[in-house]
CHARMM-style PDB file with segment names, atoms N, HN, CA, C and O in Angstrom:
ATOM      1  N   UNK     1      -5.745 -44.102 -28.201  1.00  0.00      PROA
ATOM      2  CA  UNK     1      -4.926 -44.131 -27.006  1.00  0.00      PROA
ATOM      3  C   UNK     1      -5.352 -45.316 -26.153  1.00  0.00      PROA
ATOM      4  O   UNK     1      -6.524 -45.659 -26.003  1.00  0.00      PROA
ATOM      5  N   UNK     2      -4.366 -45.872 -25.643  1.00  0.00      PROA
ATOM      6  HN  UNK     2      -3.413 -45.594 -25.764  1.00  0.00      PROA
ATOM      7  CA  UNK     2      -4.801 -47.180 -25.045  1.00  0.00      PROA
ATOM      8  C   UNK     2      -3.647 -46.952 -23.349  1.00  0.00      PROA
ATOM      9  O   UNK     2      -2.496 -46.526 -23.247  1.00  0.00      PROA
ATOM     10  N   UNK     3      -4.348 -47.313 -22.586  1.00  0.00      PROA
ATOM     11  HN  UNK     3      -5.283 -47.659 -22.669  1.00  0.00      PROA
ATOM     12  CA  UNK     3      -3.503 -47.284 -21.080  1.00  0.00      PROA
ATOM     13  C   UNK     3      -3.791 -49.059 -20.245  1.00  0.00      PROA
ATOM     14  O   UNK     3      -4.899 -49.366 -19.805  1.00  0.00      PROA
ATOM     15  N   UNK     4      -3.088 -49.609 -20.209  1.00  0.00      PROA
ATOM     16  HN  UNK     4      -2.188 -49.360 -20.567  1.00  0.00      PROA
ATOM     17  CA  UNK     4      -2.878 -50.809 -19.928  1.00  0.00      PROA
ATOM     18  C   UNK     4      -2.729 -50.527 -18.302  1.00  0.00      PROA
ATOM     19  O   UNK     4      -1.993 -49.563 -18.093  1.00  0.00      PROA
ATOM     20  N   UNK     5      -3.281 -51.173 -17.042  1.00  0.00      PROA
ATOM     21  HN  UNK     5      -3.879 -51.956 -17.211  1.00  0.00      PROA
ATOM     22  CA  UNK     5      -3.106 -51.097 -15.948  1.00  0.00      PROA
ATOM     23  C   UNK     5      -3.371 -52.587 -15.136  1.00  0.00      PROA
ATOM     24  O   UNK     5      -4.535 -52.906 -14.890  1.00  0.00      PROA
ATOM     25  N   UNK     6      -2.354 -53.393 -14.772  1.00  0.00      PROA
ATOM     26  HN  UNK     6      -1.408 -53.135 -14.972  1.00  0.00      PROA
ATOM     27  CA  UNK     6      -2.182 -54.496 -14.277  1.00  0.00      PROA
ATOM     28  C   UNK     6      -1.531 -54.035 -12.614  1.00  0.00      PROA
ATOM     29  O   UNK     6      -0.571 -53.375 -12.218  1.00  0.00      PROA
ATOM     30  N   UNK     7      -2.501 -54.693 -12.055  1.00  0.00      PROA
ATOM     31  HN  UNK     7      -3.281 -55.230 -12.377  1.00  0.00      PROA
ATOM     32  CA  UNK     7      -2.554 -54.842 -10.589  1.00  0.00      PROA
ATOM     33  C   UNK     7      -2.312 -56.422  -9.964  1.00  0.00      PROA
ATOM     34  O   UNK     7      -2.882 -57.439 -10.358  1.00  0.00      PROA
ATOM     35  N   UNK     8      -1.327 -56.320  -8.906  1.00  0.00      PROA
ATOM     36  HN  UNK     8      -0.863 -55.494  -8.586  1.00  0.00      PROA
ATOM     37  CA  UNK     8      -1.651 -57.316  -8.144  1.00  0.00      PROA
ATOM     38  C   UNK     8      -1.628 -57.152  -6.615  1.00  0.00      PROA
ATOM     39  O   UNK     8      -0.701 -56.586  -6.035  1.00  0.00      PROA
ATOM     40  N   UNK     9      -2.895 -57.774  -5.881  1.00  0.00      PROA
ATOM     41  HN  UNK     9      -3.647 -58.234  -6.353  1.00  0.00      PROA
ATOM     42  CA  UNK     9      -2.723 -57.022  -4.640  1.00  0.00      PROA
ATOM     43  C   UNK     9      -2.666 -58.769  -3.687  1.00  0.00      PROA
ATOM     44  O   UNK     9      -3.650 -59.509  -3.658  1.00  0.00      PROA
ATOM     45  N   UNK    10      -1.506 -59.067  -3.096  1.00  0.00      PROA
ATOM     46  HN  UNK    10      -0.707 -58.466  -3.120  1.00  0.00      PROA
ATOM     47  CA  UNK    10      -1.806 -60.164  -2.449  1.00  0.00      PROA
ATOM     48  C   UNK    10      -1.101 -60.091  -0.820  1.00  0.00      PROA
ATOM     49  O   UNK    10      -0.212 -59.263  -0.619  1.00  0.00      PROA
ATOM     50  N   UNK    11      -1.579 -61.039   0.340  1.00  0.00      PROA
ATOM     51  HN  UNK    11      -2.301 -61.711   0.177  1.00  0.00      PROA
ATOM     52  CA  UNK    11      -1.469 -60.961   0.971  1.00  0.00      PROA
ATOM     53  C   UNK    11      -0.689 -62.083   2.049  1.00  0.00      PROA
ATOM     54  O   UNK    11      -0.849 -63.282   1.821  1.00  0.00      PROA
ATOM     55  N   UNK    12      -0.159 -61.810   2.788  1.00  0.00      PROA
ATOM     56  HN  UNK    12      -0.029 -60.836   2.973  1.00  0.00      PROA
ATOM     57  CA  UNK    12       0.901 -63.414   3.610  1.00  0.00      PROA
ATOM     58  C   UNK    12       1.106 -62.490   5.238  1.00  0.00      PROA
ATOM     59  O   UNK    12       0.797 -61.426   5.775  1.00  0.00      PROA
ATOM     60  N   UNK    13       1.940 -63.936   5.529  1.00  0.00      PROA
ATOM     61  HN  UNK    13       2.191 -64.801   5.094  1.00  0.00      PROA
ATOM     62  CA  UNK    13       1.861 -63.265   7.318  1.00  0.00      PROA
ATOM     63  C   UNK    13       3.096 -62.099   7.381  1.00  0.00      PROA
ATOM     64  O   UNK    13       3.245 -61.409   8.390  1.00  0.00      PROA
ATOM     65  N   UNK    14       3.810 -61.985   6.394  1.00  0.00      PROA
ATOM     66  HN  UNK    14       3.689 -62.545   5.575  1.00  0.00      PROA
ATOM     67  CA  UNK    14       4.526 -60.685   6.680  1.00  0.00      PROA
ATOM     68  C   UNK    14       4.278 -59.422   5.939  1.00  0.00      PROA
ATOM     69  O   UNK    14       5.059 -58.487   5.761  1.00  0.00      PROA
ATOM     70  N   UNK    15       2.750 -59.596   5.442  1.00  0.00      PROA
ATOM     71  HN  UNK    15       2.115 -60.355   5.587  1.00  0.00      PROA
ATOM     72  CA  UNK    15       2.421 -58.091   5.149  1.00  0.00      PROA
ATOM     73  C   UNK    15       1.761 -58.054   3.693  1.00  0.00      PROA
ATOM     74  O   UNK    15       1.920 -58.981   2.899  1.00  0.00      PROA
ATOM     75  N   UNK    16       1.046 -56.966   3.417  1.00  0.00      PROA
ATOM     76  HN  UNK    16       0.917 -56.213   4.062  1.00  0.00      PROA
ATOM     77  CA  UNK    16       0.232 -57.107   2.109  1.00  0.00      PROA
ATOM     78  C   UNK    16       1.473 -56.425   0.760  1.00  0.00      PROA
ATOM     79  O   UNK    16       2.079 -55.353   0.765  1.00  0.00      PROA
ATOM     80  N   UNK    17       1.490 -57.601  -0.325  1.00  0.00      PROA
ATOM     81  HN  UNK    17       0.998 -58.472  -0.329  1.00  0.00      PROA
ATOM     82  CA  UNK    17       2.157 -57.444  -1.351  1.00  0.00      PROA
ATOM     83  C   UNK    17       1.363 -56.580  -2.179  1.00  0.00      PROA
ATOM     84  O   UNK    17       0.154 -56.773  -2.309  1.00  0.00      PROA
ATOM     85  N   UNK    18       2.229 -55.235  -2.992  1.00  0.00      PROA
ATOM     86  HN  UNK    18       3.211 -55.078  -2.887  1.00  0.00      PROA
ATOM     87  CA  UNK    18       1.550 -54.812  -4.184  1.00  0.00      PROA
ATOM     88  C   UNK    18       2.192 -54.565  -5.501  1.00  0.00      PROA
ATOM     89  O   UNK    18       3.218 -53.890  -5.418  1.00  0.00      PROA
ATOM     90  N   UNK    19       1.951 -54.826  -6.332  1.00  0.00      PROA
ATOM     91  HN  UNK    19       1.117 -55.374  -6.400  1.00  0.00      PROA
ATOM     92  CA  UNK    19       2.604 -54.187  -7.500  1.00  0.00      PROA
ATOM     93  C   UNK    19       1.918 -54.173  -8.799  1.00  0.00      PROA
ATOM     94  O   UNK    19       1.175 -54.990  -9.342  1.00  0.00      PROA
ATOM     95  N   UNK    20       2.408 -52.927  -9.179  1.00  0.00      PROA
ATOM     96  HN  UNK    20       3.012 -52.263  -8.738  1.00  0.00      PROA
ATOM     97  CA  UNK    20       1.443 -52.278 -10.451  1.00  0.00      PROA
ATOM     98  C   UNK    20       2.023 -52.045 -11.545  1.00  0.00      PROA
ATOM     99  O   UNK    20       3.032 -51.353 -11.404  1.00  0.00      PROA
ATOM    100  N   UNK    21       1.809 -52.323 -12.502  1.00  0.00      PROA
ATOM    101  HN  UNK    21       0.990 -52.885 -12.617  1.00  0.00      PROA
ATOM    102  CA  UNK    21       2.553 -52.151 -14.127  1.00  0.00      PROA
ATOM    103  C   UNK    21       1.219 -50.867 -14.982  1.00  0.00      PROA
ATOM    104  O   UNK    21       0.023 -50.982 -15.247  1.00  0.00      PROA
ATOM    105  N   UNK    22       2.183 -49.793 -15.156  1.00  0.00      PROA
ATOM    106  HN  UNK    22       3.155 -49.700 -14.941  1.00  0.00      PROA
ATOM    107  CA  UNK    22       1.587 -49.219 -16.277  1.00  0.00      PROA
ATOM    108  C   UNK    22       1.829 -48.566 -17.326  1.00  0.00      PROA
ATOM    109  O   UNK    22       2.526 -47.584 -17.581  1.00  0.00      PROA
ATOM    110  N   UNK    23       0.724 -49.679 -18.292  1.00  0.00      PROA
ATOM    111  HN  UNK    23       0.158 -50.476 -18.085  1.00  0.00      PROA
ATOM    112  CA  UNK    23       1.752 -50.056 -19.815  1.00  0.00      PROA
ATOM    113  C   UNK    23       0.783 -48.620 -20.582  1.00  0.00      PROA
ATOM    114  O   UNK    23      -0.361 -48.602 -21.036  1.00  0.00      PROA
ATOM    115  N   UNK    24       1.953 -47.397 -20.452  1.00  0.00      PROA
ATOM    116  HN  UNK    24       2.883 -47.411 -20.083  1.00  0.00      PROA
ATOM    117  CA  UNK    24       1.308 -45.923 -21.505  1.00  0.00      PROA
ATOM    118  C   UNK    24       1.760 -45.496 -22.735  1.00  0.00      PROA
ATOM    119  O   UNK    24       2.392 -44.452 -22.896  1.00  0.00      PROA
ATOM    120  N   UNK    25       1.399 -46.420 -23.775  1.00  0.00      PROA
ATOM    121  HN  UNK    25       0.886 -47.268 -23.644  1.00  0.00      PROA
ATOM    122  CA  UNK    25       2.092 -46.604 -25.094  1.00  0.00      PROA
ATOM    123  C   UNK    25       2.215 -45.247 -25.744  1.00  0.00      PROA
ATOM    124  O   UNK    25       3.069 -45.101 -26.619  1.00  0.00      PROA
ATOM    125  N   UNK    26       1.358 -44.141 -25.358  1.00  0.00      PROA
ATOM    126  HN  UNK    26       0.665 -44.259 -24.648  1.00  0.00      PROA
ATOM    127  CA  UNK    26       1.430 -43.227 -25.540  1.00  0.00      PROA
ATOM    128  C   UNK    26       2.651 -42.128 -24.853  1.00  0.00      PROA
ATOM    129  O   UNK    26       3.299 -41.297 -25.489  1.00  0.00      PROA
ATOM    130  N   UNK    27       2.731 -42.419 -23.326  1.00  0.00      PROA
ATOM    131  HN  UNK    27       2.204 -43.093 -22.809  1.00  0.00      PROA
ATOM    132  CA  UNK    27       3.645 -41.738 -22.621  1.00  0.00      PROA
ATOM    133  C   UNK    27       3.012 -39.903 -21.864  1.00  0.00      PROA
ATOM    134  O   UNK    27       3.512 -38.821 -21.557  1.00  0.00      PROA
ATOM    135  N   UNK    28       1.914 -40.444 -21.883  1.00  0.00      PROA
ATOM    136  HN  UNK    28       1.509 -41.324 -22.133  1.00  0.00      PROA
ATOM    137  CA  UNK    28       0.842 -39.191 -21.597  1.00  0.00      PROA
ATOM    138  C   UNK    28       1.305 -39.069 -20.236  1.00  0.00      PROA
ATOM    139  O   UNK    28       0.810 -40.062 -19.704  1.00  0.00      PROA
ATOM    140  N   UNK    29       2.023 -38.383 -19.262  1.00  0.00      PROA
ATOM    141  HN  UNK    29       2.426 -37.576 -19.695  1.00  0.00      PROA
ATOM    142  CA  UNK    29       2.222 -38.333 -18.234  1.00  0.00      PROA
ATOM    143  C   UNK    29       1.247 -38.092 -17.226  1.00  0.00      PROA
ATOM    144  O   UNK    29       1.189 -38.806 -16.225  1.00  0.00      PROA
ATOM    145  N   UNK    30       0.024 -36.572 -17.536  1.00  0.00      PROA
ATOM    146  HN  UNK    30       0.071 -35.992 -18.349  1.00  0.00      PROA
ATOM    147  CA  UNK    30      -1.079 -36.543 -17.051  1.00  0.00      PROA
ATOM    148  C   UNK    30      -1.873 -38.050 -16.512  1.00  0.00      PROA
ATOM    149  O   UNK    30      -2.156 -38.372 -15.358  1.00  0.00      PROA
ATOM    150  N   UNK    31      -2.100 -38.803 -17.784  1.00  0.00      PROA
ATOM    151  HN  UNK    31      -1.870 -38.541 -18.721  1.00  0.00      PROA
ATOM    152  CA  UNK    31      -2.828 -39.935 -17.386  1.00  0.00      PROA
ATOM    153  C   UNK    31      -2.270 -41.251 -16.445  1.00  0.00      PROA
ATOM    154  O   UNK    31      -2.898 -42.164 -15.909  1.00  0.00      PROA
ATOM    155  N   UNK    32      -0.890 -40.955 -16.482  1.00  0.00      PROA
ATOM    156  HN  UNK    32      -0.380 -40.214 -16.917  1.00  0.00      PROA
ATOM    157  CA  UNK    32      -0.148 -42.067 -15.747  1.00  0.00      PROA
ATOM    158  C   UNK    32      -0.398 -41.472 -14.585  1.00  0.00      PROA
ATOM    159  O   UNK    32      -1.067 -42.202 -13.855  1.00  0.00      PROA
ATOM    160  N   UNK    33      -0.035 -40.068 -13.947  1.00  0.00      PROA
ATOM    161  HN  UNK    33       0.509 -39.474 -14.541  1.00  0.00      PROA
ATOM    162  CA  UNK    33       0.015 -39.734 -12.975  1.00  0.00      PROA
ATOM    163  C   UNK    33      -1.471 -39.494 -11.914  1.00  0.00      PROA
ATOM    164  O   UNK    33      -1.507 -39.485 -10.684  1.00  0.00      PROA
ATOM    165  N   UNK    34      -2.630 -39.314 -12.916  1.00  0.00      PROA
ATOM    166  HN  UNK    34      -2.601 -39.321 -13.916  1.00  0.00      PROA
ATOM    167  CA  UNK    34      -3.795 -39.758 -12.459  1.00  0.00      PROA
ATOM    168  C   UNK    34      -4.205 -41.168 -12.156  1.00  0.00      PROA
ATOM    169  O   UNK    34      -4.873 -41.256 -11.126  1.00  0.00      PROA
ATOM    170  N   UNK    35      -3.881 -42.768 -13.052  1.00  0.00      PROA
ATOM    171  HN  UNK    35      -3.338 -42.697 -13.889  1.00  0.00      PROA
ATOM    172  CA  UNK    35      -4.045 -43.801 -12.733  1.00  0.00      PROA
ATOM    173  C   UNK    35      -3.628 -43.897 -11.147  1.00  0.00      PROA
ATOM    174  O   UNK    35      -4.313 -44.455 -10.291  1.00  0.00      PROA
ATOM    175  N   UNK    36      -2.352 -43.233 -10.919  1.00  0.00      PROA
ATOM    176  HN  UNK    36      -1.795 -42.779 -11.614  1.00  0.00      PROA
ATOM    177  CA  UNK    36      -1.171 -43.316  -9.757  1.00  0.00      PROA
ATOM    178  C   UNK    36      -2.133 -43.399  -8.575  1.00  0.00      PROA
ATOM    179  O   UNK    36      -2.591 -44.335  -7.918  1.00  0.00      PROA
ATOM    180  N   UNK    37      -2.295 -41.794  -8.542  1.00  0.00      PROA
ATOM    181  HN  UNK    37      -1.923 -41.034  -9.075  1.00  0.00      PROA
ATOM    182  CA  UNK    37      -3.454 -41.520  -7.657  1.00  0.00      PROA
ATOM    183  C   UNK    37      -4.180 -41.892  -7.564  1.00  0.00      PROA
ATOM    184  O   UNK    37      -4.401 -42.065  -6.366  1.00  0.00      PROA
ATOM    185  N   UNK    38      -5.405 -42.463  -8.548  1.00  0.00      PROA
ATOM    186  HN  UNK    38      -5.225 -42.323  -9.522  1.00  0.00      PROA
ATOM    187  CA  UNK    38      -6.673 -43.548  -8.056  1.00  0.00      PROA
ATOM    188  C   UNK    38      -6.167 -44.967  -7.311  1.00  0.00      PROA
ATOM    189  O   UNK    38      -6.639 -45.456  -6.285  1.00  0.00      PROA
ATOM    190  N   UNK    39      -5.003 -45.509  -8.181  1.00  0.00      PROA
ATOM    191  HN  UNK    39      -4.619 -45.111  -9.014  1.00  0.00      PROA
ATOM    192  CA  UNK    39      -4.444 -46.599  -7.925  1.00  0.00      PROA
ATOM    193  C   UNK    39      -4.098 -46.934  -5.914  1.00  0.00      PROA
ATOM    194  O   UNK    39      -4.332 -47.921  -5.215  1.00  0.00      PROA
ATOM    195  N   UNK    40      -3.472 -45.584  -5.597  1.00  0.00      PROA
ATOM    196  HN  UNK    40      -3.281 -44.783  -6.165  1.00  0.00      PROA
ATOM    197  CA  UNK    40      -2.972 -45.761  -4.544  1.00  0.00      PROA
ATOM    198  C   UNK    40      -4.357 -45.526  -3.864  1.00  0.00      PROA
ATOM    199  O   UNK    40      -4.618 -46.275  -2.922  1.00  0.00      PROA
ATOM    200  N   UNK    41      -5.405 -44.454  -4.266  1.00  0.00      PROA
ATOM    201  HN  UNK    41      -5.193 -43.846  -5.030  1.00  0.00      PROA
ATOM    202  CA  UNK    41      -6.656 -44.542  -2.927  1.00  0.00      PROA
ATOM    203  C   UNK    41      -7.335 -45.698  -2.923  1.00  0.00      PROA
ATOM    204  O   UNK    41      -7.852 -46.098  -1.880  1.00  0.00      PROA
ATOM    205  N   UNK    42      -7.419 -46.338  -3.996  1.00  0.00      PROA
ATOM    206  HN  UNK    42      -6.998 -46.013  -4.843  1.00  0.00      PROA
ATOM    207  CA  UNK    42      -8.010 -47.454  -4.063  1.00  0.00      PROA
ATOM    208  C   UNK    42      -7.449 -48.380  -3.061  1.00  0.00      PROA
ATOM    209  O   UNK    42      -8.268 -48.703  -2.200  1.00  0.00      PROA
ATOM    210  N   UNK    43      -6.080 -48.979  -2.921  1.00  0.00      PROA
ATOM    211  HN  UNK    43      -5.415 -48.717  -3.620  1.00  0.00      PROA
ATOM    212  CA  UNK    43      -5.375 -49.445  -2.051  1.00  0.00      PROA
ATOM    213  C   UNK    43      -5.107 -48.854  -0.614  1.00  0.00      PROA
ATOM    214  O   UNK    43      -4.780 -49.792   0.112  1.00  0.00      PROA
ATOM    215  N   UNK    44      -5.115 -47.812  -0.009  1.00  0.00      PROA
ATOM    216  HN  UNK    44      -5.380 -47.049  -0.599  1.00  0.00      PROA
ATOM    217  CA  UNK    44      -5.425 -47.424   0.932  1.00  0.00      PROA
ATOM    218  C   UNK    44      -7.042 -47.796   1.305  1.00  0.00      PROA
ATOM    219  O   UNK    44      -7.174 -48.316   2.413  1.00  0.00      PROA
ATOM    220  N   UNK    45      -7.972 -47.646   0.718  1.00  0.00      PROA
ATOM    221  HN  UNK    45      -7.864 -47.223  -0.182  1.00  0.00      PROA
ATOM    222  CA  UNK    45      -9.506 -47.885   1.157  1.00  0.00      PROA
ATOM    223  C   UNK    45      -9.251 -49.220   1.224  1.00  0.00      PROA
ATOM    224  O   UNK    45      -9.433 -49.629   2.371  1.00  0.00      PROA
ATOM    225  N   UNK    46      -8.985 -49.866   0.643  1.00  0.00      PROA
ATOM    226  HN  UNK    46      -8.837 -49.533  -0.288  1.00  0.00      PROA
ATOM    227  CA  UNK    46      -8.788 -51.448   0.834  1.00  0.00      PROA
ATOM    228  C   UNK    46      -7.729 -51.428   2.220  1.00  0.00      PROA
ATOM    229  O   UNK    46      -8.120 -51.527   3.383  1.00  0.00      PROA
ATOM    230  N   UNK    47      -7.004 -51.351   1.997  1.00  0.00      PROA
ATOM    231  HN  UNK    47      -6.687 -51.270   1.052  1.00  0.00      PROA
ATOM    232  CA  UNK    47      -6.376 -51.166   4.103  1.00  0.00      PROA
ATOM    233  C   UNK    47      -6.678 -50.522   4.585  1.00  0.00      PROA
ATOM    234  O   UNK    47      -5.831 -50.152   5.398  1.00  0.00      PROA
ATOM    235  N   UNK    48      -7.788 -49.875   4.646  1.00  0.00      PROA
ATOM    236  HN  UNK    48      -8.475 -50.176   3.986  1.00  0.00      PROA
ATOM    237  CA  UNK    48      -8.674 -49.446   5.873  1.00  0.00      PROA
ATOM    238  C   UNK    48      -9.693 -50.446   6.032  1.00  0.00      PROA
ATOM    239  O   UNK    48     -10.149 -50.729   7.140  1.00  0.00      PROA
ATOM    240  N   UNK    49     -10.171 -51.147   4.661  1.00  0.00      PROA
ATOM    241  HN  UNK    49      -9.801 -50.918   3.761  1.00  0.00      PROA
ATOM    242  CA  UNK    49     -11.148 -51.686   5.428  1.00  0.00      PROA
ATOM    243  C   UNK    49     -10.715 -53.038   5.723  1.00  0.00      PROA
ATOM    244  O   UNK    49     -11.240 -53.754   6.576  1.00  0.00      PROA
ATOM    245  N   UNK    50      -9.590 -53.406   4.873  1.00  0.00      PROA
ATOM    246  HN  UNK    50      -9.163 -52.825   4.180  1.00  0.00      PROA
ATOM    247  CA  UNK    50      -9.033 -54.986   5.906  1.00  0.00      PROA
ATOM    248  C   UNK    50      -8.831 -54.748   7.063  1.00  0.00      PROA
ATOM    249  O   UNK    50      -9.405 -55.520   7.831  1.00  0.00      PROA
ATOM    250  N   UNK    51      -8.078 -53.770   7.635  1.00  0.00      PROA
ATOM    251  HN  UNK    51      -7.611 -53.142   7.012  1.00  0.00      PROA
ATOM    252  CA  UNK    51      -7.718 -53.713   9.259  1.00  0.00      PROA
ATOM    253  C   UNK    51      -9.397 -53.163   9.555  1.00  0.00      PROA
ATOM    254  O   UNK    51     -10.012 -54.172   9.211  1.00  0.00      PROA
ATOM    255  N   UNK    52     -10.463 -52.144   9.994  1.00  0.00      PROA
ATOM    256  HN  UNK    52      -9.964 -51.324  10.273  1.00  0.00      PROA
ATOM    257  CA  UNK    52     -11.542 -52.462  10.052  1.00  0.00      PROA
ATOM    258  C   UNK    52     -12.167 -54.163  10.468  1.00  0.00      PROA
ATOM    259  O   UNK    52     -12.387 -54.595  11.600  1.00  0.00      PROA
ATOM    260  N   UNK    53     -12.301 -54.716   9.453  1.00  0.00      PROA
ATOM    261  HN  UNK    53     -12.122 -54.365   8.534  1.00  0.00      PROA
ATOM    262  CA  UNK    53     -12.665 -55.962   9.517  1.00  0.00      PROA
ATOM    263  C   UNK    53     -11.596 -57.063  10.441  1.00  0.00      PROA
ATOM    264  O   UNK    53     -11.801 -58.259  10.646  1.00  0.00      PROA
ATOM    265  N   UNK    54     -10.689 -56.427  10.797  1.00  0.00      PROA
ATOM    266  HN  UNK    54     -10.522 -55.455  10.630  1.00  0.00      PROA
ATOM    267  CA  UNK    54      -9.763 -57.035  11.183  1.00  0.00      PROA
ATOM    268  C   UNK    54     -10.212 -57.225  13.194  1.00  0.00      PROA
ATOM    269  O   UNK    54     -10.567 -58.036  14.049  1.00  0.00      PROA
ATOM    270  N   UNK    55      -9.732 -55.354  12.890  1.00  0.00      PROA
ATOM    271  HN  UNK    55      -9.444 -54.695  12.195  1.00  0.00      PROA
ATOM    272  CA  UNK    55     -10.805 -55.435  14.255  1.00  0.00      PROA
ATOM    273  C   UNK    55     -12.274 -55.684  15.078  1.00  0.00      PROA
ATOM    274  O   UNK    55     -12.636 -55.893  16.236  1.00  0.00      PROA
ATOM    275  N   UNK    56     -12.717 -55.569  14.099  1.00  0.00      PROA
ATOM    276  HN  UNK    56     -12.423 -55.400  13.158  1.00  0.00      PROA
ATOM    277  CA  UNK    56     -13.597 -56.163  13.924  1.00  0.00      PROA
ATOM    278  C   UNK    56     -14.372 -57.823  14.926  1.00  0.00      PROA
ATOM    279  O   UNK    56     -15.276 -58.204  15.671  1.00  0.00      PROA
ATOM    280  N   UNK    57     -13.175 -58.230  14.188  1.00  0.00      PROA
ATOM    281  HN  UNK    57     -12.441 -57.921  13.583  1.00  0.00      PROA
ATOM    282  CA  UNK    57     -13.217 -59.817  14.451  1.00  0.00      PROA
ATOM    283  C   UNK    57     -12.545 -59.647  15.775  1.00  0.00      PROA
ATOM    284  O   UNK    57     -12.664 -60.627  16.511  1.00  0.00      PROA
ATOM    285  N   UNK    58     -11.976 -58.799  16.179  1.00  0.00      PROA
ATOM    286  HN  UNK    58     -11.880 -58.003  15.582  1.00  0.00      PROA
ATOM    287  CA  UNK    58     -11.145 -59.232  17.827  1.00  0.00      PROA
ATOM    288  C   UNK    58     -12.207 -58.927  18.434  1.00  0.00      PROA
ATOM    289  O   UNK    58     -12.136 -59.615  19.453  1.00  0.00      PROA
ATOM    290  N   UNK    59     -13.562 -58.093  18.505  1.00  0.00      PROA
ATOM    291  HN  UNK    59     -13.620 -57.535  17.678  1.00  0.00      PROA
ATOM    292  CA  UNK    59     -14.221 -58.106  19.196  1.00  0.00      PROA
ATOM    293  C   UNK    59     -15.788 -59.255  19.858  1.00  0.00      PROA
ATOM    294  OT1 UNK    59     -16.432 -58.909  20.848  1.00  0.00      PROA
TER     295      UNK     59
END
């Protein structure tokens, strides 16, 4: 079983770009729907801690 997961997380002045490809040659839904979920906390902890650092710097 092989699960392919391509991320791109980039950023500009009108807002942080994301998009995710996931290649499940198998079609295991369980495992897609778990990548999902890590995928998205992962990206939320990452915008918490850019804005964090964000404010950060205004002070």
């Amino acid at each position: 079983m092989a699960v392919k997961l391509t991320v791109t997380l980039s950023s500009n002045n009108n807002g942080i770009n994301f998009n995710a490809e996931i290649d499940n040659e198998n079609k295991n839904e369980d495992i897609e729907e778990t990548l999902i979920q890590c995928l998205l906390a992962a990206c939320l902890g990452e915008l918490n801690r850019l804005k964090k650092e964000s404010h950060d710097g205004d002070s």
